[in-house]
C-alpha positions in Angstrom: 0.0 0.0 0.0 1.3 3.6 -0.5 0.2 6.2 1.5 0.1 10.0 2.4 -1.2 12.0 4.5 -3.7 9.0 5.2 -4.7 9.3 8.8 -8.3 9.3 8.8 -9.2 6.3 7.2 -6.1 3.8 7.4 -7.2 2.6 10.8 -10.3 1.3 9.3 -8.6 0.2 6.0 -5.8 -1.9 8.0 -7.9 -3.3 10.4 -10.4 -5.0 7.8 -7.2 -6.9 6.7 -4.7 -7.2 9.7 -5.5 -10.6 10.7 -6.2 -12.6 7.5 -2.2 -11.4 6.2 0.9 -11.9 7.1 2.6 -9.3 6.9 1.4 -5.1 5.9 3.8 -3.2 3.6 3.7 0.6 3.6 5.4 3.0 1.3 4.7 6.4 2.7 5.3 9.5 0.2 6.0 12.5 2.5 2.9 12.4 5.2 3.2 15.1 7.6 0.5 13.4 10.0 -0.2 10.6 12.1 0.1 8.1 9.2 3.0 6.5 9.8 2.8 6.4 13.7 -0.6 4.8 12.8 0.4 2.1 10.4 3.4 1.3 12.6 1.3 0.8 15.9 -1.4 -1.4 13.6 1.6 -3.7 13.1 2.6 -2.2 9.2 6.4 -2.3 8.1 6.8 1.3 7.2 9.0 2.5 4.4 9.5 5.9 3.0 10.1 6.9 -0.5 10.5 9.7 -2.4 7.6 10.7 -4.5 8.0 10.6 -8.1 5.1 11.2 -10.3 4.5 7.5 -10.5 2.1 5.3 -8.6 3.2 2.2 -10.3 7.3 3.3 -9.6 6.1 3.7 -5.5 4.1 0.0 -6.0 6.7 -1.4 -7.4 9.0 -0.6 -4.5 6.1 -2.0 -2.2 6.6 -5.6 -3.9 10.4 -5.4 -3.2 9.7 -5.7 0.3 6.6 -8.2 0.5 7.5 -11.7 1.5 4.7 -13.6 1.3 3.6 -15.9 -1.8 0.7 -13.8 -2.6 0.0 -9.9 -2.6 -3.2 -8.2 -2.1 -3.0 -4.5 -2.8 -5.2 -2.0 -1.4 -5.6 1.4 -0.7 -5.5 3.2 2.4 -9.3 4.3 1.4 -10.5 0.9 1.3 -11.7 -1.7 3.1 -12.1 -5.7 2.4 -15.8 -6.7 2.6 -15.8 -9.4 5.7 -17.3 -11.8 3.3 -14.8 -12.1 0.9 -12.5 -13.6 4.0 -13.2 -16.8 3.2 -12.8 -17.0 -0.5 -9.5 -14.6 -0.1 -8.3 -17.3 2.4 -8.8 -20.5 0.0 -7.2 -19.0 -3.0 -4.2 -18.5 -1.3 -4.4 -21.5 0.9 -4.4 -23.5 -2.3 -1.2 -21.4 -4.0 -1.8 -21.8 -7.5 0.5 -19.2 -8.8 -0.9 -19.9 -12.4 -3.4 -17.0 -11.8 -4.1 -13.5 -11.4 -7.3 -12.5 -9.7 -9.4 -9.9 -10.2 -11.6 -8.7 -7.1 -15.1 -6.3 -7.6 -15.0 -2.7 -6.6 -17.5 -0.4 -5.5 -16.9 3.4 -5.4 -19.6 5.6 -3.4 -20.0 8.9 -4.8 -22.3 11.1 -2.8 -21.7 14.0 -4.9 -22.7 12.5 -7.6 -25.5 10.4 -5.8 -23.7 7.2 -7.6 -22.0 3.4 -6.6 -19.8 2.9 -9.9 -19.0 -0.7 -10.2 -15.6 -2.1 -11.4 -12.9 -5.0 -12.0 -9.5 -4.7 -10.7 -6.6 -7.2 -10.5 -5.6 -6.9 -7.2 -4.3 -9.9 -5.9 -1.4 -12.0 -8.0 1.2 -14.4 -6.9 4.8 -13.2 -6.0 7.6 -14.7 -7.3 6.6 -14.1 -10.6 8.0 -10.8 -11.6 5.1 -9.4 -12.0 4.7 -5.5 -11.9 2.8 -2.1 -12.1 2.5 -0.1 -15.6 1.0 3.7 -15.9 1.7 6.2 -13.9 -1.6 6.9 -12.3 -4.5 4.1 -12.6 -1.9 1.4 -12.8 -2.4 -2.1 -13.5 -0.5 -5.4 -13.7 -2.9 -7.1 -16.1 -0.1 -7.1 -18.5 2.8 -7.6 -16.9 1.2 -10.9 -15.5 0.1 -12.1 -18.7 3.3 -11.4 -19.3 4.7 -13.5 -16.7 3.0 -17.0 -17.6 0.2 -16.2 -15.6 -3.8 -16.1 -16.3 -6.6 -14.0 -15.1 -9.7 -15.0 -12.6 -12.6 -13.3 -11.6 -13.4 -13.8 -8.0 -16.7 -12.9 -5.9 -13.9 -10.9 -3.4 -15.4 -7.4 -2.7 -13.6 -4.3 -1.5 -15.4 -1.2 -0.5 -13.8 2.2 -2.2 -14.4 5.3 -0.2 -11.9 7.6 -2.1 -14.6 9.4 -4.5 -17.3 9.9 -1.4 -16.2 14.0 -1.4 -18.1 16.9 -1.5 -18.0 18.8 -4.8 -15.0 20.9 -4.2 -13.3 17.9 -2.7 -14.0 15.8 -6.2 -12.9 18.7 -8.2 -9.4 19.1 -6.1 -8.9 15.4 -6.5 -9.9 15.5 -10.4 -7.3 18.6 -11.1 -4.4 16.7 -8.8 -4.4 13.7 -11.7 -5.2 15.5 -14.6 -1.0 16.4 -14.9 0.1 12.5 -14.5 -2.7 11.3 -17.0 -1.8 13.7 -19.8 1.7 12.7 -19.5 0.8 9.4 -19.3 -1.0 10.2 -22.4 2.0 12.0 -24.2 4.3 9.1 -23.0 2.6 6.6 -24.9 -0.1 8.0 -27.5 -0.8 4.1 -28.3 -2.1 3.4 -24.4 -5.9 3.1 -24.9 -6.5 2.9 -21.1 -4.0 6.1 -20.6 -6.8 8.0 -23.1 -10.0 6.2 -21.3 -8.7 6.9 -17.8 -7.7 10.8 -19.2 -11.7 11.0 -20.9 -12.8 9.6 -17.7 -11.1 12.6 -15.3 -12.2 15.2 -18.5 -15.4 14.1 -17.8 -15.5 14.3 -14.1 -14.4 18.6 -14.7 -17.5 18.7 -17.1 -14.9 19.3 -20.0 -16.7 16.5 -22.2 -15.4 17.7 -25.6 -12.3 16.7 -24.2 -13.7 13.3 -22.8 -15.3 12.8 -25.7 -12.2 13.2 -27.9 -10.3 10.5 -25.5 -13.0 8.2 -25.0 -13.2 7.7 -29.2 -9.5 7.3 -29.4 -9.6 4.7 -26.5 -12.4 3.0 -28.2 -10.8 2.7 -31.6 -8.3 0.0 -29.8 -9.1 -3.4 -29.6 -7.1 -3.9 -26.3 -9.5 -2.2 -24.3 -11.5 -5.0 -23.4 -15.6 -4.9 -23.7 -16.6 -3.7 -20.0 -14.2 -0.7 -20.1 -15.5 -0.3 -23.7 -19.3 -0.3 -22.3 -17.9 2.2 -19.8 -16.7 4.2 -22.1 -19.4 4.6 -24.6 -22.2 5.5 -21.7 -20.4 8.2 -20.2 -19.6 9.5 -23.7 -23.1 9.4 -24.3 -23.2 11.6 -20.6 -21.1 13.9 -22.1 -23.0 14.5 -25.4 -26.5 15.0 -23.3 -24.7 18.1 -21.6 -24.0 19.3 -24.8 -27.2 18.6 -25.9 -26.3 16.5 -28.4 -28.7 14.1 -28.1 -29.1 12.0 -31.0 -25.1 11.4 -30.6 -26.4 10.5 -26.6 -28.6 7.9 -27.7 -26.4 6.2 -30.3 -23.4 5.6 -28.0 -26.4 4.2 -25.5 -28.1 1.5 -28.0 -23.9 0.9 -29.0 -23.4 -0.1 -25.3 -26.5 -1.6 -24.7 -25.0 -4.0 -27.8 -22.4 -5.0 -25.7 -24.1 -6.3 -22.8 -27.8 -5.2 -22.7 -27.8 -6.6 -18.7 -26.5 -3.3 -17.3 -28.3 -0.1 -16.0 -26.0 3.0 -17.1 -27.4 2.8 -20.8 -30.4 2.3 -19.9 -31.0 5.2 -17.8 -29.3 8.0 -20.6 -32.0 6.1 -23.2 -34.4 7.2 -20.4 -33.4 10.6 -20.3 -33.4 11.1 -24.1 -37.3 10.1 -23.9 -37.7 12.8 -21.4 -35.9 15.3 -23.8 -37.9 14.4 -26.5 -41.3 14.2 -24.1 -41.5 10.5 -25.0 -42.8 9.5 -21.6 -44.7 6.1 -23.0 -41.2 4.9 -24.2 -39.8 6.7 -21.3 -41.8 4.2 -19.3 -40.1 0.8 -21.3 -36.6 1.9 -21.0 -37.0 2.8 -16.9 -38.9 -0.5 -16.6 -35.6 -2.1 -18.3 -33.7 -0.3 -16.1 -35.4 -1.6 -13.5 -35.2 -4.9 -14.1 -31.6 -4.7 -14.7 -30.9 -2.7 -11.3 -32.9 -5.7 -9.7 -31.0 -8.3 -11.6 -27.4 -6.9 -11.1 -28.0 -6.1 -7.1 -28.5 -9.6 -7.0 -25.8 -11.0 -8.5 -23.5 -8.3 -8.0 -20.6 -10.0 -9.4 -22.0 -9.7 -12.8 -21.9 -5.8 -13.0 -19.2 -4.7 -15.3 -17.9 -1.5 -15.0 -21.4 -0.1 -14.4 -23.0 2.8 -12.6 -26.2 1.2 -10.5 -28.9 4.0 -10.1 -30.7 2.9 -6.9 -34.1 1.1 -7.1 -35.7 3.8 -4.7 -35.0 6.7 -7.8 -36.4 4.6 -10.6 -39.1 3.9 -8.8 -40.1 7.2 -7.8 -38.8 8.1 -11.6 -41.7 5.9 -12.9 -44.0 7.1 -10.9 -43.3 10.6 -11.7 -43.3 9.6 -15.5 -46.7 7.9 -15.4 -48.2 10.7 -14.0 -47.3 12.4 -16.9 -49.1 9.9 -19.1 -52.2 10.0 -16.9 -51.6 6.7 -15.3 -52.3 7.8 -11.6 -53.2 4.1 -10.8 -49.5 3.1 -12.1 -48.2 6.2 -10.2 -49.9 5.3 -7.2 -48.9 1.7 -7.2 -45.0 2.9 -7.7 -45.2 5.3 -5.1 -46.2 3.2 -3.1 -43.2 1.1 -2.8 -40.8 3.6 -1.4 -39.6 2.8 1.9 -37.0 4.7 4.2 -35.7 7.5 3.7 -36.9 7.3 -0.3 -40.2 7.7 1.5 -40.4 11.7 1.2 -42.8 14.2 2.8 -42.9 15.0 -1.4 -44.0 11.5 -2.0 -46.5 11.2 0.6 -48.5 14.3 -0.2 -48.2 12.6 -4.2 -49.9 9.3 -2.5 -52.2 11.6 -0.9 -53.7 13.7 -3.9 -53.8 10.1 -5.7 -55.7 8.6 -3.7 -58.1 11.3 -3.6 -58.7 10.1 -7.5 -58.5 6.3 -6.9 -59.8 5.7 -3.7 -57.0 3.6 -2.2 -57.4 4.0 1.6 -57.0 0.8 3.4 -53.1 1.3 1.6 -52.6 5.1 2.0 -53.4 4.2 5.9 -50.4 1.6 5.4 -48.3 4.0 4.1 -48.7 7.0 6.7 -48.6 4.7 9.1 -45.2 3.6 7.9 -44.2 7.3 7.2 -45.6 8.7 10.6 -43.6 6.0 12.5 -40.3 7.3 11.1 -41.2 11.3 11.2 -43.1 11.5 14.7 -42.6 15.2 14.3 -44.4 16.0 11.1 -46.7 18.4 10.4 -50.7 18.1 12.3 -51.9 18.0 8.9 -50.7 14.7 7.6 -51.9 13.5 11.5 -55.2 14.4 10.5 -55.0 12.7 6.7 -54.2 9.6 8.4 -57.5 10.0 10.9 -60.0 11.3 7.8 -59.0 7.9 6.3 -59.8 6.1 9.4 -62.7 7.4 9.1 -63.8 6.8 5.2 -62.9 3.1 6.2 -65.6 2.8 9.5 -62.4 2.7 11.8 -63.8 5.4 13.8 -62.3 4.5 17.3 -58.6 4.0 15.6 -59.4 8.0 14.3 -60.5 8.7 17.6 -57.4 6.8 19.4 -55.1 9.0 16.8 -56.4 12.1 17.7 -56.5 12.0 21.7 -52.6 11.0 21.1 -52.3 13.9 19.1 -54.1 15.7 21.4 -52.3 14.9 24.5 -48.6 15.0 22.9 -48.8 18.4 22.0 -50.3 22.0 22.3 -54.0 22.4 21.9 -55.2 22.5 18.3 -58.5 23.8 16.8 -58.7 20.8 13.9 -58.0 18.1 16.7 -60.6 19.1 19.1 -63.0 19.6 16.4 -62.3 16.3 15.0 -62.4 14.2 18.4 -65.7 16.2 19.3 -67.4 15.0 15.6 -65.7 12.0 16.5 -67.7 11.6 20.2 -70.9 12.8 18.3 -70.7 10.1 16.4 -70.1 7.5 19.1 -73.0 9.1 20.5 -70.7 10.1 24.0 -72.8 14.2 23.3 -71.0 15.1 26.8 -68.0 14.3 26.0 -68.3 15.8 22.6 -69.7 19.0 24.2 -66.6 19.0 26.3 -64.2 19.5 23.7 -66.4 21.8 21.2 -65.7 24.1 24.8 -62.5 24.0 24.5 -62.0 24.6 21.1 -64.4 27.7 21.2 -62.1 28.6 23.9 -59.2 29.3 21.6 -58.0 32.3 20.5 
């Protein structure tokens, strides 16, 4: 592992590996915090090294100091998934140094509101002479084929914190490589990943006739492999809907989607070229591919390729938004009606709540504030009193009743709540009690 500067998050990174290795290597670049102290008292050797320009060159002077027969490399804003353990453990309990393995990795991206899904050969036999090409992104796919060896896809998952940044975070990160990948670039013009990985950080700075230039260069290759390929083509086709350029956006889309039509990132830009165009009815197919792909590939996660997963929760709330549009409340309404959680919006709710003022659908709108009201005890009286009129239109007038003398005594007096418990009383036929509480609301200022 290299490091710098790395104190808050190598603790967690170290300790999701610390006891499954035999040894931690550590090439520090110049920290000027706690990082080495830190790796040192989690049991690390700790080397320093002058920096160069060159991830692979600091990498590479990691490997002269590992001992073991196998090498798992990580960074410091990582973490091994607990369940890979026990596949990581049989692959190197049974030592077959005829492979390479590749492991799945998933970046958060909160800024983006995004999990990007990728392939990366991280773990290889030592012994071999195997070693790290590029001077940022760098790989050892080829230098292990190189060496005799053969590649493996494994089910081992590591978690990738290192894009989770605010905006300005991002940006900073974006504009630190942007040097290293153009001379990588300039170094080798030939390098199809040096252009892809270049588009890619274009594309991140929102200069996408840049990306766009490097991604159709990459493309052009043959030794970019299909999934990177995929990747490329859907966030070119990204690029050309913020230039509104949207023919060009769908045509990379349907060119991905021929490459592996189980995937969600095409689908969703064929999506927004329907909204563009106010095609909501084939609006409506393309999300419901997506969602059946989103579905599919959560599933079986180690069949996503270099894909970007929208999360379930915004299609569905995408679909129902889109119906509506189309005059399908009942399909809006049933959509809807699957968020959950935090996907289950005060927004949402009141959508539920006008819909089923045209369907009718009470017995499940009292499902779903029930569900909401349970999670936001502090919301507004007026959702409250939604909650008890539908009570009511269903003959559950004693639940209303219960609801509202909660209501009632958890708070300050209100002038809808006692007039609703006193109709309430009425209609029980308890006059005195209903009296009572007509009283005090008259009382009210």
């Amino acid at each position: 592992m290299i490091v710098r500067d790395e104190e808050n998050s190598l603790t967690v990174c170290l300790n999701s590996v610390k006891d499954i290795v035999d040894q931690m290597v550590i090439i520090d670049t110049g920290s000027k915090d706690k990082t080495m102290q830190i790796a040192k008292n989690l049991g690390a050797d700790v080397y320093q090294y002058q920096w160069c320009d060159s991830f692979s060159e600091a990498r590479n002077e990691s490997i002269k100091y590992a001992n073991g027969d196998w090498i798992l490399w990580m960074d410091a804003d990582e973490t091994l998934d607990p369940k890979s353990i026990p596949e990581l453990k049989k692959i190197t309990h049974d030592n077959n140094k005829d492979y390479f393995y590749s492991v799945r990795i998933s970046s958060k991206n909160n800024y983006q509101n995004k999990v990007t899904y990728s392939d990366a050969h991280r773990l290889f036999p030592s012994g071999l002479g195997i070693q790290f090409v590029n001077r940022i992104h760098e790989q050892i796919y080829h230098s292990a084929i190189s060496a005799g060896a053969r590649e493996k896809i494994t089910g081992i998952h590591i978690f990738h914190e290192g894009y989770n940044l605010t905006e300005k975070e991002y940006k900073k990160k974006l504009l630190r490589n942007l040097p290293l990948l153009e001379k990588m670039v300039e170094e080798d013009r030939q390098n199809s990943y040096a252009h892809f990985t270049l588009a890619q950080n274009y594309s991140g700075l929102k200069q996408y006739k840049n990306a766009i230039k490097h991604f159709k260069i990459a493309i052009q290759s043959d030794t970019l492999g299909n999934s990177l390929t995929m990747d490329a083509l859907n966030v070119m086709s990204q690029a050309y809907s913020y230039l509104e350029e949207w023919e060009k956006a769908k045509k990379y889309s349907m060119q991905s989607i021929k490459l592996n039509p189980v995937q969600s990132g095409a689908y969703y830009m064929l999506y927004k070229y329907d909204e563009h165009q106010n095609n909501y009815q084939q609006a409506v197919e393309h999300l419901t591919f997506l969602l059946q792909n989103t579905k599919k590939l959560n599933s079986q996660p180690q069949n996503i390729k270099n894909d970007v997963l929208v999360s379930e929760h915004r299609i569905i709330k995408t679909l129902g938004d889109t119906y509506v549009k189309i005059g399908r409340q009942d399909k809006a309404f049933e959509f809807y009606s699957q968020l959950t959680g935090d996907a289950l919006t005060k927004s949402i709710v009141w959508k539920i709540i006008h819909l089923t003022g045209e369907l009718g659908e009470w017995d499940r709108l009292i499902e779903i504030l029930q569900i909401y009201l349970k999670d936001n005890k502090n919301t507004e009286v007026e959702i409250f009193d939604i909650l008890g009129q539908s009570y009511i239109k269903t003959d559950q007038i004693q639940k209303a009743l219960s609801m509202y003398l909660k209501l009632y005594d958890s708070g300050e007096p209100n002038k809808i709540v006692l007039r609703r418990i006193a109709t309430l009383y009425a209609k029980l036929g308890d006059l005195v009690k209903a009296e009572h509480f007509i009283v005090k609301m008259n009382s009210m200022v």
